[in-house]
mmCIF entry with sequence, helices, sheets and N, C-alpha, C, O atoms, coordinates in Angstrom:
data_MODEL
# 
_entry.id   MODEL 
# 
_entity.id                         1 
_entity.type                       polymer 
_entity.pdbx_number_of_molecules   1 
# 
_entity_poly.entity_id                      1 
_entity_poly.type                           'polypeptide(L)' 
_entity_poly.nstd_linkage                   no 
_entity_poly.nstd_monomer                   no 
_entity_poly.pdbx_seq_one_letter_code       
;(UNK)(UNK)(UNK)(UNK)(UNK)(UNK)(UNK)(UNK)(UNK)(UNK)(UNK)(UNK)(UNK)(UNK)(UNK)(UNK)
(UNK)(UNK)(UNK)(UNK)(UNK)(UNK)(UNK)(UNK)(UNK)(UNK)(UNK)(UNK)(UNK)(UNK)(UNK)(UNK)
(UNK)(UNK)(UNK)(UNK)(UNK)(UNK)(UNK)(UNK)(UNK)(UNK)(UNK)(UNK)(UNK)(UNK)(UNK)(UNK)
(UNK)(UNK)
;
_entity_poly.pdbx_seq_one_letter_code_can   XXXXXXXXXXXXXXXXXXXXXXXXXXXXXXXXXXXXXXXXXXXXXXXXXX 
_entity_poly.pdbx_strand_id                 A 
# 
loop_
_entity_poly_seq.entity_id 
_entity_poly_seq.num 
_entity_poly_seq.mon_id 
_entity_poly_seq.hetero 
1 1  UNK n 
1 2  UNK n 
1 3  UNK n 
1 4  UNK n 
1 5  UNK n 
1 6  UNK n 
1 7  UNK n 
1 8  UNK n 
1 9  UNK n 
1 10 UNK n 
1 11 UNK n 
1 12 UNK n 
1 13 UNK n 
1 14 UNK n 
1 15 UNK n 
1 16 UNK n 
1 17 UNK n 
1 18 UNK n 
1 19 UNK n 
1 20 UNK n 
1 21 UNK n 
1 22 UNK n 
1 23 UNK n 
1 24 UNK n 
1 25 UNK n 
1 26 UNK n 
1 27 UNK n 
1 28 UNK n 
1 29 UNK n 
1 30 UNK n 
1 31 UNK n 
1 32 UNK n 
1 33 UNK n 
1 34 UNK n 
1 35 UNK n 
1 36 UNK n 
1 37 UNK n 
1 38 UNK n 
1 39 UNK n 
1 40 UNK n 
1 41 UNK n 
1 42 UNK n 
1 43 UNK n 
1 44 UNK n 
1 45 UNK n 
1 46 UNK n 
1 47 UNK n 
1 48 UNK n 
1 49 UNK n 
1 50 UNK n 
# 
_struct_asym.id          A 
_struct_asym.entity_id   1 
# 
_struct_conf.conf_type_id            HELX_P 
_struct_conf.id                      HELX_P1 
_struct_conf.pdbx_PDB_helix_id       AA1 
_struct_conf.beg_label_comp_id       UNK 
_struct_conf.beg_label_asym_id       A 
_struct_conf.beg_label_seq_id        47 
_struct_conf.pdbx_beg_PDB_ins_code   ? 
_struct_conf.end_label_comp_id       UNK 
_struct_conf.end_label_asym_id       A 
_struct_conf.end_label_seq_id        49 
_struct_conf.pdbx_end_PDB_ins_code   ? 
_struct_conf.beg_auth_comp_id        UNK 
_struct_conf.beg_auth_asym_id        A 
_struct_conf.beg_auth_seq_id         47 
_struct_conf.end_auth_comp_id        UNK 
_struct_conf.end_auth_asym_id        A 
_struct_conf.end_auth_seq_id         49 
_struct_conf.pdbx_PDB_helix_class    5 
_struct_conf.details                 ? 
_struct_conf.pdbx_PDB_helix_length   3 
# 
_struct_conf_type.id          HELX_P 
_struct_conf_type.criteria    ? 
_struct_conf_type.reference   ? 
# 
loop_
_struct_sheet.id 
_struct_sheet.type 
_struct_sheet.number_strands 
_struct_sheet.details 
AA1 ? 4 ? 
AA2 ? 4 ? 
# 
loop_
_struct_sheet_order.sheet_id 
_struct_sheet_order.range_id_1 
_struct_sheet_order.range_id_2 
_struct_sheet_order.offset 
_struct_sheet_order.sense 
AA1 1 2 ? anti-parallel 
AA1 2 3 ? anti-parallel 
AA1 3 4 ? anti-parallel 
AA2 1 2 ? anti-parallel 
AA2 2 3 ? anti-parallel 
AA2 3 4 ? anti-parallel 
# 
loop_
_struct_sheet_range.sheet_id 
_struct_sheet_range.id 
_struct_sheet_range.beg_label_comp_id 
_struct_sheet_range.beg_label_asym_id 
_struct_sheet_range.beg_label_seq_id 
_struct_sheet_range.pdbx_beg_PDB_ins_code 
_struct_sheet_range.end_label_comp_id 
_struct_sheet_range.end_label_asym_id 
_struct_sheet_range.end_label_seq_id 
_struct_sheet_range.pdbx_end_PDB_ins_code 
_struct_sheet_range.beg_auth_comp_id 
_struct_sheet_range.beg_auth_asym_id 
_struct_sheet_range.beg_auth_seq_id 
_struct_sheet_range.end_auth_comp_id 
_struct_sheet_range.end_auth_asym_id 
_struct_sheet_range.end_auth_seq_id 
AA1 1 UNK A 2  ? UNK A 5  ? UNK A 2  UNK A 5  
AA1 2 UNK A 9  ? UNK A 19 ? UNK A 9  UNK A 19 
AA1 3 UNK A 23 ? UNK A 29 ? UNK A 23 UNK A 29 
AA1 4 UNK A 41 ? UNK A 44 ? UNK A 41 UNK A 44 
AA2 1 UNK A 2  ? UNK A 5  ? UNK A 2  UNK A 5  
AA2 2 UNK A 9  ? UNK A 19 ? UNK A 9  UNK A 19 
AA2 3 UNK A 32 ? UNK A 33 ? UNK A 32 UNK A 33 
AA2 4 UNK A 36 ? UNK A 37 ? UNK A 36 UNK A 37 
# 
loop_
_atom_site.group_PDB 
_atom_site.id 
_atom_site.type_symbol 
_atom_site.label_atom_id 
_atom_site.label_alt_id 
_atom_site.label_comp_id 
_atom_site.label_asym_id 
_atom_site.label_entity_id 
_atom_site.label_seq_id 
_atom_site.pdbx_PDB_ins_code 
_atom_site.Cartn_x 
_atom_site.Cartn_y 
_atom_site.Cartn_z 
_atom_site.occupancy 
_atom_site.B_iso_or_equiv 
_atom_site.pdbx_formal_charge 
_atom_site.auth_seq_id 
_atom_site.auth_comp_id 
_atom_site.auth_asym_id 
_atom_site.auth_atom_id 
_atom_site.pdbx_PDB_model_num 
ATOM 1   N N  . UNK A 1 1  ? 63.107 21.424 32.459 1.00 0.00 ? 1  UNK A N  1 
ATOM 2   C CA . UNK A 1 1  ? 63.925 22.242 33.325 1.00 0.00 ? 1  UNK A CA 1 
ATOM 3   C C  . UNK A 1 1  ? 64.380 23.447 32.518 1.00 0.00 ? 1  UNK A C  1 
ATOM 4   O O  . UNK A 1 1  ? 64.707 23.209 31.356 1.00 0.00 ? 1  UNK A O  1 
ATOM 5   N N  . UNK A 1 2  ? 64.441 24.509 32.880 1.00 0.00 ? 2  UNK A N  1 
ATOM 6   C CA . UNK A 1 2  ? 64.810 26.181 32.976 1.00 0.00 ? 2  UNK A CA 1 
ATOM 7   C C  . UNK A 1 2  ? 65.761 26.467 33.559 1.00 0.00 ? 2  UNK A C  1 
ATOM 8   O O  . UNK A 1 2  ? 65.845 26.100 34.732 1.00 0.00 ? 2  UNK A O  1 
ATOM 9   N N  . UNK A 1 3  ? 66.813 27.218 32.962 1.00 0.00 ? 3  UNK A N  1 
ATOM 10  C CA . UNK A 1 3  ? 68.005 27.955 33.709 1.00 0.00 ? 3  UNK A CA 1 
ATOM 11  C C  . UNK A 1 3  ? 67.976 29.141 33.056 1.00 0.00 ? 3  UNK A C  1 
ATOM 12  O O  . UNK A 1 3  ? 67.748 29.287 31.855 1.00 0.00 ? 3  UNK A O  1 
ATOM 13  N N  . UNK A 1 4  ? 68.256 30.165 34.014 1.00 0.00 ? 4  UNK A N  1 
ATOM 14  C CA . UNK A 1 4  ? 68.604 31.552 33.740 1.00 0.00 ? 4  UNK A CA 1 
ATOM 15  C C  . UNK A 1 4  ? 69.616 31.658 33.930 1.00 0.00 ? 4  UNK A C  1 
ATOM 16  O O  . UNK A 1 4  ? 69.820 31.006 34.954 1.00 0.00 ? 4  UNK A O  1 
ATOM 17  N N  . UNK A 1 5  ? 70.955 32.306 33.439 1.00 0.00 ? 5  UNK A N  1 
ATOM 18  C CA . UNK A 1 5  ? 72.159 32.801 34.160 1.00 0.00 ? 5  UNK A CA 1 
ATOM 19  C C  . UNK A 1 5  ? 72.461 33.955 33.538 1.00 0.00 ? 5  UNK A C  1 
ATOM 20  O O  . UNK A 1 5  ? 72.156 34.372 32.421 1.00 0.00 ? 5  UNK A O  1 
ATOM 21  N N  . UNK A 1 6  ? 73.243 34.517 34.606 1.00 0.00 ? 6  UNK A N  1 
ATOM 22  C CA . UNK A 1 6  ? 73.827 35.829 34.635 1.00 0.00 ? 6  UNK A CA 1 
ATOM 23  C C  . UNK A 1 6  ? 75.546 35.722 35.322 1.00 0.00 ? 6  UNK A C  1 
ATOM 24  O O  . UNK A 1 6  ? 76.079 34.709 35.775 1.00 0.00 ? 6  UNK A O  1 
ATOM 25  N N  . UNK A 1 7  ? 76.098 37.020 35.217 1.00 0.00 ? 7  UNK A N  1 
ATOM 26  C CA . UNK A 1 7  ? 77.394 37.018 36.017 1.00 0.00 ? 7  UNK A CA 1 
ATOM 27  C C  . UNK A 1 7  ? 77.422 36.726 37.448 1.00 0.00 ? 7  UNK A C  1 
ATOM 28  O O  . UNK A 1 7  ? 78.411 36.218 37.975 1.00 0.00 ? 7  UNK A O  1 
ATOM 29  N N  . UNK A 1 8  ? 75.986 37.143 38.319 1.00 0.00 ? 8  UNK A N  1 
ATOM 30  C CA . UNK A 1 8  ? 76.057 36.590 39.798 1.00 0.00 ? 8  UNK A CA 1 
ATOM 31  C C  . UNK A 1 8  ? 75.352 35.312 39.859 1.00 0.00 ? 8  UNK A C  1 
ATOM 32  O O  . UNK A 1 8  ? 75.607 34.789 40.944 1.00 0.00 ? 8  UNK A O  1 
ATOM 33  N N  . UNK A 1 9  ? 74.787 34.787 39.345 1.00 0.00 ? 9  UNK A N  1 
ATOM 34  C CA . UNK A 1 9  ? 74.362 33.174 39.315 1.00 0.00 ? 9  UNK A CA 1 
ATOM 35  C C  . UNK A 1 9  ? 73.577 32.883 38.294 1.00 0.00 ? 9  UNK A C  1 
ATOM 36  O O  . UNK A 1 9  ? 73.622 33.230 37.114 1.00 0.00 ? 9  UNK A O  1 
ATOM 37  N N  . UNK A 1 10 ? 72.642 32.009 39.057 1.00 0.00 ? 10 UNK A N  1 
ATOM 38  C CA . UNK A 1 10 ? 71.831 30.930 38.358 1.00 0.00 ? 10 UNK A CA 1 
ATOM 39  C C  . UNK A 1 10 ? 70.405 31.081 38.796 1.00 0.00 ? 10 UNK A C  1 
ATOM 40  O O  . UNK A 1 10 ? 70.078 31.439 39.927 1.00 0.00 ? 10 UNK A O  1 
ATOM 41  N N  . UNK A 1 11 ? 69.484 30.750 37.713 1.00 0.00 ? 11 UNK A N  1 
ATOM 42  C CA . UNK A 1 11 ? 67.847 30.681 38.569 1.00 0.00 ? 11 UNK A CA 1 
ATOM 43  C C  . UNK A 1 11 ? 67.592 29.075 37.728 1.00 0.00 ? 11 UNK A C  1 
ATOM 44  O O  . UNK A 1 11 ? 67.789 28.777 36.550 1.00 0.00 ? 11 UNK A O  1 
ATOM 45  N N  . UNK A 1 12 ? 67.119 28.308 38.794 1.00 0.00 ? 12 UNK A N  1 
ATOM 46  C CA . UNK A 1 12 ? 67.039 26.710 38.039 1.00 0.00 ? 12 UNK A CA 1 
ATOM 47  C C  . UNK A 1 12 ? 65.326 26.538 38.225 1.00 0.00 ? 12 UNK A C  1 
ATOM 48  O O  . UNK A 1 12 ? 64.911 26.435 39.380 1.00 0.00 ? 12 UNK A O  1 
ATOM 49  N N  . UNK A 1 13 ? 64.270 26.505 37.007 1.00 0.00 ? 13 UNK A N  1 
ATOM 50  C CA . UNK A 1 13 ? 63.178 26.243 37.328 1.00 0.00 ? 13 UNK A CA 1 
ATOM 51  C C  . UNK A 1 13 ? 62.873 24.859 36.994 1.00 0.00 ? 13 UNK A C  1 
ATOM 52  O O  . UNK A 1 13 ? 63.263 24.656 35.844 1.00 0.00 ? 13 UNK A O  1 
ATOM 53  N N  . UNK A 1 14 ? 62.227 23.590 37.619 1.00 0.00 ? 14 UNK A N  1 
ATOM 54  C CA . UNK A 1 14 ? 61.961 22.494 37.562 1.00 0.00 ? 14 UNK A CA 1 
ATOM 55  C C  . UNK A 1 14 ? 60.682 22.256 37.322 1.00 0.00 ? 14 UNK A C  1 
ATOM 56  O O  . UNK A 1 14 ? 59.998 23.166 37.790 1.00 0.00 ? 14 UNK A O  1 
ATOM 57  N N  . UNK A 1 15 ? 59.980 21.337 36.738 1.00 0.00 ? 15 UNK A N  1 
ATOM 58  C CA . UNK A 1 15 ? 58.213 21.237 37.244 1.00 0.00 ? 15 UNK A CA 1 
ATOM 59  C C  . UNK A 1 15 ? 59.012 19.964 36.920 1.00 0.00 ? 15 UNK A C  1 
ATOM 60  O O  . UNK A 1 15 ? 59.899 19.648 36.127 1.00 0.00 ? 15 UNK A O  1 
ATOM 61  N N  . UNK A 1 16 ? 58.096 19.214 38.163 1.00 0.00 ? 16 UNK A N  1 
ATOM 62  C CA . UNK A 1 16 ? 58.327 17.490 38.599 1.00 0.00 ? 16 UNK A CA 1 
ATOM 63  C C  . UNK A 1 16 ? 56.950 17.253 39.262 1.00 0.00 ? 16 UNK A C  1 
ATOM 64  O O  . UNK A 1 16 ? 56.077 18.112 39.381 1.00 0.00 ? 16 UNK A O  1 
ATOM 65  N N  . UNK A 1 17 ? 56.880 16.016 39.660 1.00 0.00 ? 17 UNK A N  1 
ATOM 66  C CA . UNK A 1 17 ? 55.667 15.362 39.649 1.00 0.00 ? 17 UNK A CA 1 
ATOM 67  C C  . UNK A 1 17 ? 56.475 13.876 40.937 1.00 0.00 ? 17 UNK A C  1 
ATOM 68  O O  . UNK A 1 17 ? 57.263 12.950 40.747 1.00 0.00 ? 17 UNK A O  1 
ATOM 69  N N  . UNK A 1 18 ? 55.625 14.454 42.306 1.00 0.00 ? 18 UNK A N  1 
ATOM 70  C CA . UNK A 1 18 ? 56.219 13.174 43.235 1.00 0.00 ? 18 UNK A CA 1 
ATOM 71  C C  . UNK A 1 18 ? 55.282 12.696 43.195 1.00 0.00 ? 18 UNK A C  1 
ATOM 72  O O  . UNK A 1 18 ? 54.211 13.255 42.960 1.00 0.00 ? 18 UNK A O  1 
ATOM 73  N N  . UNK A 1 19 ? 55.569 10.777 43.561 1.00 0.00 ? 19 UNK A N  1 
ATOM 74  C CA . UNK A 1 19 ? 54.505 10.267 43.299 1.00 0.00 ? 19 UNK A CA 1 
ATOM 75  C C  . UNK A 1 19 ? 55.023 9.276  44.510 1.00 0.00 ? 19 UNK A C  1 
ATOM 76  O O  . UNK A 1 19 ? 56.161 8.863  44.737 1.00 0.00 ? 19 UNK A O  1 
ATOM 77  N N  . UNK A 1 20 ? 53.391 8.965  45.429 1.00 0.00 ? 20 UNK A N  1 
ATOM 78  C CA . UNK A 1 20 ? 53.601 7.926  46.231 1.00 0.00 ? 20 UNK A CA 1 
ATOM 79  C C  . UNK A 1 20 ? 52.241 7.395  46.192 1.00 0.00 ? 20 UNK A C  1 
ATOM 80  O O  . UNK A 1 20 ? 51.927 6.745  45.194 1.00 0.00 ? 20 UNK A O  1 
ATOM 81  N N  . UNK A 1 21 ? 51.077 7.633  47.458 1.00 0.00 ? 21 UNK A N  1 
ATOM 82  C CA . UNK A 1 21 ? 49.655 7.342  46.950 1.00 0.00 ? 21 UNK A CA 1 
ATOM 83  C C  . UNK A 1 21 ? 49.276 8.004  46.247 1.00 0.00 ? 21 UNK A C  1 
ATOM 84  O O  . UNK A 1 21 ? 48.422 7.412  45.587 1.00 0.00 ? 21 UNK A O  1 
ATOM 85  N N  . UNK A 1 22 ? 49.474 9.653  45.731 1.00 0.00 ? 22 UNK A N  1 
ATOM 86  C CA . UNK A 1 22 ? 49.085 10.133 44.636 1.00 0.00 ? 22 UNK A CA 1 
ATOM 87  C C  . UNK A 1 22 ? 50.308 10.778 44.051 1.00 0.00 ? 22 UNK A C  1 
ATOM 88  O O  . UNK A 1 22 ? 51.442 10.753 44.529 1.00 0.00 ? 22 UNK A O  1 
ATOM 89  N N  . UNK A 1 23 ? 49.953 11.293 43.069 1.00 0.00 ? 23 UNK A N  1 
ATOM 90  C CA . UNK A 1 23 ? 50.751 12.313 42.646 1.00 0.00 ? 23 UNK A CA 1 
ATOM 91  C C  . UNK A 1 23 ? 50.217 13.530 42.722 1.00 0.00 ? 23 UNK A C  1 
ATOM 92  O O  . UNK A 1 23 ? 49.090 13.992 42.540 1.00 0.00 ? 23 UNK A O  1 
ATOM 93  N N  . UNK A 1 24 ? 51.997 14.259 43.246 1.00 0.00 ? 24 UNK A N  1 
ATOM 94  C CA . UNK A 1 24 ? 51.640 15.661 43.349 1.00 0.00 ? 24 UNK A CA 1 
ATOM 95  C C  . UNK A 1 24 ? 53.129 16.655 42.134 1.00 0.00 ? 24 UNK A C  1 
ATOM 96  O O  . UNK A 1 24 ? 54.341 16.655 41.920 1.00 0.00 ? 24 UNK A O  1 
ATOM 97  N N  . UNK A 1 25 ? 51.864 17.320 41.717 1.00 0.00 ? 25 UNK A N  1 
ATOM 98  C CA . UNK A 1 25 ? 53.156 18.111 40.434 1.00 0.00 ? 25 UNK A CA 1 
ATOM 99  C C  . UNK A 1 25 ? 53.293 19.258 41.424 1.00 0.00 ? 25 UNK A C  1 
ATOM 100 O O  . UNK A 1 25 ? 52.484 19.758 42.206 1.00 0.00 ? 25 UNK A O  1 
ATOM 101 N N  . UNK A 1 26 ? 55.082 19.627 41.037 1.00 0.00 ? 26 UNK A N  1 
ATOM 102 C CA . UNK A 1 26 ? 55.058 21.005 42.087 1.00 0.00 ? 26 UNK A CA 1 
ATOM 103 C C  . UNK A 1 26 ? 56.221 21.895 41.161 1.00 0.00 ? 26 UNK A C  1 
ATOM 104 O O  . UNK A 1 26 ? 57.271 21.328 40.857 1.00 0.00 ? 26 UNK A O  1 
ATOM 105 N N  . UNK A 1 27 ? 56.000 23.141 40.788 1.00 0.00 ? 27 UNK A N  1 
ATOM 106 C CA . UNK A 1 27 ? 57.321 23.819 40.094 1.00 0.00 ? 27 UNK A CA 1 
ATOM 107 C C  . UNK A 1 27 ? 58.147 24.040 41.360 1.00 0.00 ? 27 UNK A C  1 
ATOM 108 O O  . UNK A 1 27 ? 57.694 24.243 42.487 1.00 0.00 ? 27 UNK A O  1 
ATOM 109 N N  . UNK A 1 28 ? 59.515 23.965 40.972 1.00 0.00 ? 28 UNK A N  1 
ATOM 110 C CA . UNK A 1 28 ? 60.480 23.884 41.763 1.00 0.00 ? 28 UNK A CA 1 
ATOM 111 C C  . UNK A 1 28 ? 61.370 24.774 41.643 1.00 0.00 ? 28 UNK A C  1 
ATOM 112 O O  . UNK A 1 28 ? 62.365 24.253 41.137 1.00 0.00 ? 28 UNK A O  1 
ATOM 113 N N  . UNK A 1 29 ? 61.597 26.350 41.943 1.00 0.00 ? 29 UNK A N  1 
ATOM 114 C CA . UNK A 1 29 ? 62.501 26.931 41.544 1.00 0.00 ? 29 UNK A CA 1 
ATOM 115 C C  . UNK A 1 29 ? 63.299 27.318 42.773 1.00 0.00 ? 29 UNK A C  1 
ATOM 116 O O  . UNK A 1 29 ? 63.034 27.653 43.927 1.00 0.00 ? 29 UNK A O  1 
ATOM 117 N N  . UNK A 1 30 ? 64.701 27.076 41.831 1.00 0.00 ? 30 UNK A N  1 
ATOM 118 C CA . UNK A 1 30 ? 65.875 27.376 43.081 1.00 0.00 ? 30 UNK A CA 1 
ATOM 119 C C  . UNK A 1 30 ? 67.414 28.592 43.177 1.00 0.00 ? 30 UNK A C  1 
ATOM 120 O O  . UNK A 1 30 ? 68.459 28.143 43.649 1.00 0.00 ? 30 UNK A O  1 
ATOM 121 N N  . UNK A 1 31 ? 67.397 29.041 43.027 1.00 0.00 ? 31 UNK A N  1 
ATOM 122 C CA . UNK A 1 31 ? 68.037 30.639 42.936 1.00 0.00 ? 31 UNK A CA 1 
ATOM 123 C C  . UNK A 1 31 ? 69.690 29.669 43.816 1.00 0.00 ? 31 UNK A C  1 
ATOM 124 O O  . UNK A 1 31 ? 69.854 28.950 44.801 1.00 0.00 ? 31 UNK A O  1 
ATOM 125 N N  . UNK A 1 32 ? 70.426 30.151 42.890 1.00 0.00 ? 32 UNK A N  1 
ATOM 126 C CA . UNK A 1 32 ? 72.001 30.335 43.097 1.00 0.00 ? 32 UNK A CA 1 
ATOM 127 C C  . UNK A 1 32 ? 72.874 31.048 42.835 1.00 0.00 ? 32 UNK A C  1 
ATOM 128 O O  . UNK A 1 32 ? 73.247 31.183 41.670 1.00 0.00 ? 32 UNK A O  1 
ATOM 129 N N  . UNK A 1 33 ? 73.477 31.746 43.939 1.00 0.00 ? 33 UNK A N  1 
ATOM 130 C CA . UNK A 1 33 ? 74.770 32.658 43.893 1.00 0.00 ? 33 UNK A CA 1 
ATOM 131 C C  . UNK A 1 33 ? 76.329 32.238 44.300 1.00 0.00 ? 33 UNK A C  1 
ATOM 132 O O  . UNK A 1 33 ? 76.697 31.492 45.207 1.00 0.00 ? 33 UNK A O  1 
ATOM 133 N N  . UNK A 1 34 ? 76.856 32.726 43.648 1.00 0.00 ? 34 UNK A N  1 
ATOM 134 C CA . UNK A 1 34 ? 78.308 32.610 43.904 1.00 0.00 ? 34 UNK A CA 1 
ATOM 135 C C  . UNK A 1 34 ? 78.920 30.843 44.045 1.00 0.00 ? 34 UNK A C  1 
ATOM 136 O O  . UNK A 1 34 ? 80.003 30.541 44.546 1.00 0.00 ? 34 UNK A O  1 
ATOM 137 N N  . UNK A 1 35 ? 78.088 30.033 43.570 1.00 0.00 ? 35 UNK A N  1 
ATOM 138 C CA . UNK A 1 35 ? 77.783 28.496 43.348 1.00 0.00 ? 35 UNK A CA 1 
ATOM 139 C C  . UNK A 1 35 ? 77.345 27.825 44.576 1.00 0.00 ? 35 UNK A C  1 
ATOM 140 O O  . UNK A 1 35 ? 77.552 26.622 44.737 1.00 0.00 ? 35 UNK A O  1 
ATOM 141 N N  . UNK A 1 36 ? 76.552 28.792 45.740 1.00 0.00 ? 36 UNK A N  1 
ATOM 142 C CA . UNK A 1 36 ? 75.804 28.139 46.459 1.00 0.00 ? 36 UNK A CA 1 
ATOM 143 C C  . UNK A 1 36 ? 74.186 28.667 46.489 1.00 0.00 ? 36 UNK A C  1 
ATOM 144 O O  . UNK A 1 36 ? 73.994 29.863 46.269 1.00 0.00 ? 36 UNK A O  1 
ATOM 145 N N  . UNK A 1 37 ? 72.841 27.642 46.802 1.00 0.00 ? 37 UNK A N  1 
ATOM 146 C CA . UNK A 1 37 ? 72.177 27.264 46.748 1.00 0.00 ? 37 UNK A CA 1 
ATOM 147 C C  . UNK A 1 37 ? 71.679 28.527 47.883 1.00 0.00 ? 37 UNK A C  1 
ATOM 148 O O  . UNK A 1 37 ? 71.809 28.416 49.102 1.00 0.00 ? 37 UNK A O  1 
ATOM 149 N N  . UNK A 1 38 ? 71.016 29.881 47.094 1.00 0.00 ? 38 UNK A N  1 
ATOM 150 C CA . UNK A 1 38 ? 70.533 30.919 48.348 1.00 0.00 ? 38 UNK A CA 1 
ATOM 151 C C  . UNK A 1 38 ? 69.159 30.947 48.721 1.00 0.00 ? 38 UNK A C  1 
ATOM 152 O O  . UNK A 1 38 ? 68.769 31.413 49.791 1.00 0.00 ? 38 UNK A O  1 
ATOM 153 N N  . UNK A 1 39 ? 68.192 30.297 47.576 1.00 0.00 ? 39 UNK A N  1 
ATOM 154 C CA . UNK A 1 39 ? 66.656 30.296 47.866 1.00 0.00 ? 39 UNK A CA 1 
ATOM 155 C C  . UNK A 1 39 ? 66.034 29.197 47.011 1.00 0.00 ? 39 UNK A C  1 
ATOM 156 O O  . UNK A 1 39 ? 66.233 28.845 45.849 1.00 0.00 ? 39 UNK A O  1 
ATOM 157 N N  . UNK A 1 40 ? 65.127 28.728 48.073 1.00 0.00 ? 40 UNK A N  1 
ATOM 158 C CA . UNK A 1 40 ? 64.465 27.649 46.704 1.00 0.00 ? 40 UNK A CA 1 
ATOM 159 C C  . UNK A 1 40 ? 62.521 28.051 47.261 1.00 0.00 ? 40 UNK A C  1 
ATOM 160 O O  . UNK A 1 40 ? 62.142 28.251 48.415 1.00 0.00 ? 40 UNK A O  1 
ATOM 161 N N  . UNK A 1 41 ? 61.818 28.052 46.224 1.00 0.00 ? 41 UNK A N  1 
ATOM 162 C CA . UNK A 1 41 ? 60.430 27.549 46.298 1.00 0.00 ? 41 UNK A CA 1 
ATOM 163 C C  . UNK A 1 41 ? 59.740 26.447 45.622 1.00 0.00 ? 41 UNK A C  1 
ATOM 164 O O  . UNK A 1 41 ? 60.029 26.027 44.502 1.00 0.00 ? 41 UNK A O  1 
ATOM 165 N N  . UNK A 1 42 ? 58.830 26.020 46.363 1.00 0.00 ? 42 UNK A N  1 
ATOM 166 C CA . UNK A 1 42 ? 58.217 25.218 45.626 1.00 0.00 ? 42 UNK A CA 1 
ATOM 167 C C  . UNK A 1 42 ? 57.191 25.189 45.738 1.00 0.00 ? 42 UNK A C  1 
ATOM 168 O O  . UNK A 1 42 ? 56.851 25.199 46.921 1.00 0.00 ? 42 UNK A O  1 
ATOM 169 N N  . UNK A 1 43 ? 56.100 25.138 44.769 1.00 0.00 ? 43 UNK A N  1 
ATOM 170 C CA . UNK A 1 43 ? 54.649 25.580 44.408 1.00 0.00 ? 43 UNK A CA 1 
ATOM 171 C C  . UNK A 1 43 ? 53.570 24.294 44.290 1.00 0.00 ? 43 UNK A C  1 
ATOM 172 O O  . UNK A 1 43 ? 53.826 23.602 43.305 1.00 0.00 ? 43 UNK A O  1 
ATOM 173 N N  . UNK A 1 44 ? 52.778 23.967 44.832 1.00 0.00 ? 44 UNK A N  1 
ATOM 174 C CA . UNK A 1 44 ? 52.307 22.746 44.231 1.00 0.00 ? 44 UNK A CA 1 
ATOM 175 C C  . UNK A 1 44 ? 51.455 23.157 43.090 1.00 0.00 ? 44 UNK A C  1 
ATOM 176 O O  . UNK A 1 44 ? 50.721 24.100 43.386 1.00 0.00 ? 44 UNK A O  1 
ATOM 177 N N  . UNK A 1 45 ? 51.317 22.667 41.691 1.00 0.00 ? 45 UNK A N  1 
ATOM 178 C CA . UNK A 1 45 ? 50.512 23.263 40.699 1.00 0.00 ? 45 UNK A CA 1 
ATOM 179 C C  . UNK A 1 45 ? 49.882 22.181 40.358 1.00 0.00 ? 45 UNK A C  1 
ATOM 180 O O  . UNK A 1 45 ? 50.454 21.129 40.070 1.00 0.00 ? 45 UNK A O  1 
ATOM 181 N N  . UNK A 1 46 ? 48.484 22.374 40.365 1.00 0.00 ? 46 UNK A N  1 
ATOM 182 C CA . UNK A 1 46 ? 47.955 20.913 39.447 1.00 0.00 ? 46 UNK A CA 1 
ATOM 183 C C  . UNK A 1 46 ? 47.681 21.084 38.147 1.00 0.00 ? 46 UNK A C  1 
ATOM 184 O O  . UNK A 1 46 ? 47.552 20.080 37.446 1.00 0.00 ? 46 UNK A O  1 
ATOM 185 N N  . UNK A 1 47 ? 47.533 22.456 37.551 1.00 0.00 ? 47 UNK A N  1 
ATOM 186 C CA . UNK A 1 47 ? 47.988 22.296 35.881 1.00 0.00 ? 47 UNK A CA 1 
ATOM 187 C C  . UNK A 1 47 ? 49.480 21.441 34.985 1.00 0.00 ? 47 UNK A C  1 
ATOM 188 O O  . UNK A 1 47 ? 49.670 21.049 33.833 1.00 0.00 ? 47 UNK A O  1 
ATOM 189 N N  . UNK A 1 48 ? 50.048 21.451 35.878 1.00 0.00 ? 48 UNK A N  1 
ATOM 190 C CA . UNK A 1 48 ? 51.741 20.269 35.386 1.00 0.00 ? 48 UNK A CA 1 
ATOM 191 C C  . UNK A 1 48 ? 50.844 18.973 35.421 1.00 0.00 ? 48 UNK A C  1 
ATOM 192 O O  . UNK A 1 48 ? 51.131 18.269 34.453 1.00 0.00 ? 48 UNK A O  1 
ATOM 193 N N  . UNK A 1 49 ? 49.906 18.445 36.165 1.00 0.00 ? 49 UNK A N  1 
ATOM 194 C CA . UNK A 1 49 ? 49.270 16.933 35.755 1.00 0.00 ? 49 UNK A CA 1 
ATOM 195 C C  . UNK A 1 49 ? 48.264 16.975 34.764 1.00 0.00 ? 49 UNK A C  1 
ATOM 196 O O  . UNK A 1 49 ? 47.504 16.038 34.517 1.00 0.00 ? 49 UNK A O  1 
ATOM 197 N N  . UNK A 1 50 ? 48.268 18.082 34.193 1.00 0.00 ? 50 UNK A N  1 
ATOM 198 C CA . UNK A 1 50 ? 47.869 17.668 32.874 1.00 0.00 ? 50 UNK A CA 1 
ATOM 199 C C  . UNK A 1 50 ? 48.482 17.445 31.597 1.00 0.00 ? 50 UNK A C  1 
ATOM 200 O O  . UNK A 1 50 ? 47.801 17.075 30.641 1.00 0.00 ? 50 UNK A O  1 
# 
């Protein structure tokens, strides 16, 4: 996990890996201002399962 901060927030980057019949790795980044939650993406990447 990755955090950026500044005086107006936060940028939180994740790479995780859900797993049920397969696994799927996905970077997870989620942008916060003023201590609420203003944007999130999430990418599925299959270079993180390696």
């Amino acid at each position: 996990m990755r955090e950026s901060m500044n005086p107006k927030g936060v940028t939180v980057v994740a790479d995780v890996v859900f797993a049920n019949d397969k696994k799927i790795p996905v970077r997870y980044v989620m942008v916060f201002r003023d201590g609420k939650l203003t944007d999130e993406i999430w990418q599925i990447d299959p270079a993180l399962a390696k």
